[in-house]
N, C-alpha and C positions, 0 to 999 in steps of 0.2 A: 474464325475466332479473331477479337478483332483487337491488335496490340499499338497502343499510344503512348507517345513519348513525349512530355512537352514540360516546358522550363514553368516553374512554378513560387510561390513562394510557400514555406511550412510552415504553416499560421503557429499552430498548435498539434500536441497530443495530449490529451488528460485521459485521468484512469480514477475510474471508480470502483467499488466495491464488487461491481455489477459488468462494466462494459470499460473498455479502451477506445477514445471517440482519438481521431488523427485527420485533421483541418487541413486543406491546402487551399489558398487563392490565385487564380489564373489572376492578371493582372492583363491588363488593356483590353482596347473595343473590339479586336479581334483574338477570338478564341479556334484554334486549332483544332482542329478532328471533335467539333462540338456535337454532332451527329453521333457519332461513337459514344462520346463521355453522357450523352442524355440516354443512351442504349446500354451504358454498363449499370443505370441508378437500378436499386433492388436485385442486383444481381453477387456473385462471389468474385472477387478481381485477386489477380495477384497484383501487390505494390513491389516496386523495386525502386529503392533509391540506393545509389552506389551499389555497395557490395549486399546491401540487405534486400531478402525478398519475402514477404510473409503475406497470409491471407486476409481478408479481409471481406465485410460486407461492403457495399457503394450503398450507404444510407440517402444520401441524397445529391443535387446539382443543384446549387442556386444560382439564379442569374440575375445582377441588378445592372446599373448605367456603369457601372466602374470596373466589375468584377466577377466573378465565377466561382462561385466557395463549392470544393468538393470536399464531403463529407463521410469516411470511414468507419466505420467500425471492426478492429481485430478479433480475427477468429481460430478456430484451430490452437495447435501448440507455439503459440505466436512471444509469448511474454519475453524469453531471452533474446529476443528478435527485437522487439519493439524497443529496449531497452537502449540497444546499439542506436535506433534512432532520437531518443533526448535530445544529443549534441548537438544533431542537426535543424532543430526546429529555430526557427525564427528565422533562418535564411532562406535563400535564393537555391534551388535545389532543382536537378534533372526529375523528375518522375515519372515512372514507365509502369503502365497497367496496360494489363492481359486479362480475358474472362479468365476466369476457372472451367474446368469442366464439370467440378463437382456443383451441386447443388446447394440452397442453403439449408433444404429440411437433413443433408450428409451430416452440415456441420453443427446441426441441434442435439443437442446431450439427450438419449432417451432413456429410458427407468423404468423397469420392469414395474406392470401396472397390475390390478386384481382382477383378476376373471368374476365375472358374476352377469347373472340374466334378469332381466326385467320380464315378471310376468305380466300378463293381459289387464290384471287390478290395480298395475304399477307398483308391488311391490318388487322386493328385491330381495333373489335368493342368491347365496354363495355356496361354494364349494366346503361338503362337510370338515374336510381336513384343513379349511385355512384357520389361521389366528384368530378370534377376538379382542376384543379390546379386553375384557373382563380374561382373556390368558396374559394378555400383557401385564396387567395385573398385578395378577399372583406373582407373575417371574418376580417383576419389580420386587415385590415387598418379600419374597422369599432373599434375593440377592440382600435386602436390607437385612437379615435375620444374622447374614453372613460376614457381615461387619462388624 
């Protein structure tokens, strides 16, 4: 497993509705365990900077003539973690990534989905005991009754 430690600067972290994106630039011509850092992109990393350590996707590596943008995305129960890191963003900062062991289909939210079979004419039959839409219905406008 393979653990990198290398002085950086922390561009950014922005947070949307949707995803937590966490920017770092390698600065100069020579980059450090670059072999590695191209081996963790699409994989689950632990970041650690100082005392904070949280999960993360490695969404990408870019490389141009000046610089090296690694690009994160926070995963897991990460949010009071990332928090701790705000302060540090815009400076000069140690950073240490390690793979995960876990996977990223671990860290995708699943959701109990509907059983049902596709017959040979393509249609599609469900289980006599599930829901309708036409039960959701009634409930609804029954709940309205109750108002």
């Amino acid at each position: 497993m393979a653990k990198v430690e290398i002085d950086v600067l922390f561009k950014k972290i922005q947070k949307d509705d949707k995803k937590e994106v966490i920017e770092f630039h390698v600065l100069g011509d020579e980059t450090p365990h670059n072999s590695e850092l191209i081996g963790m992109a699409g994989s689950i990393v632990i970041i650690g900077i100082g005392d904070v350590k949280l999960s993360a996707e490695c969404k990408s590596v870019q490389r141009d003539s000046k610089k090296v943008v690694l690009k994160f995305e926070a995963k897991g129960d990460s949010e009071e973690k990332t928090i701790k890191l705000y302060p540090k963003a815009g400076f000069n900062v140690k950073l240490s990534l390690e793979q995960s062991q876990m996977s990223i289909e671990e860290f995708e939210e699943e959701h109990e989905g509907i059983e049902y079979k596709v017959d040979g004419d393509g249609s599609v039959s469900v289980p006599t005991d599930q829901l309708t839409i036409e039960d959701v219905n009634e409930t609804e406008n029954d709940d309205d009754l109750l108002d």
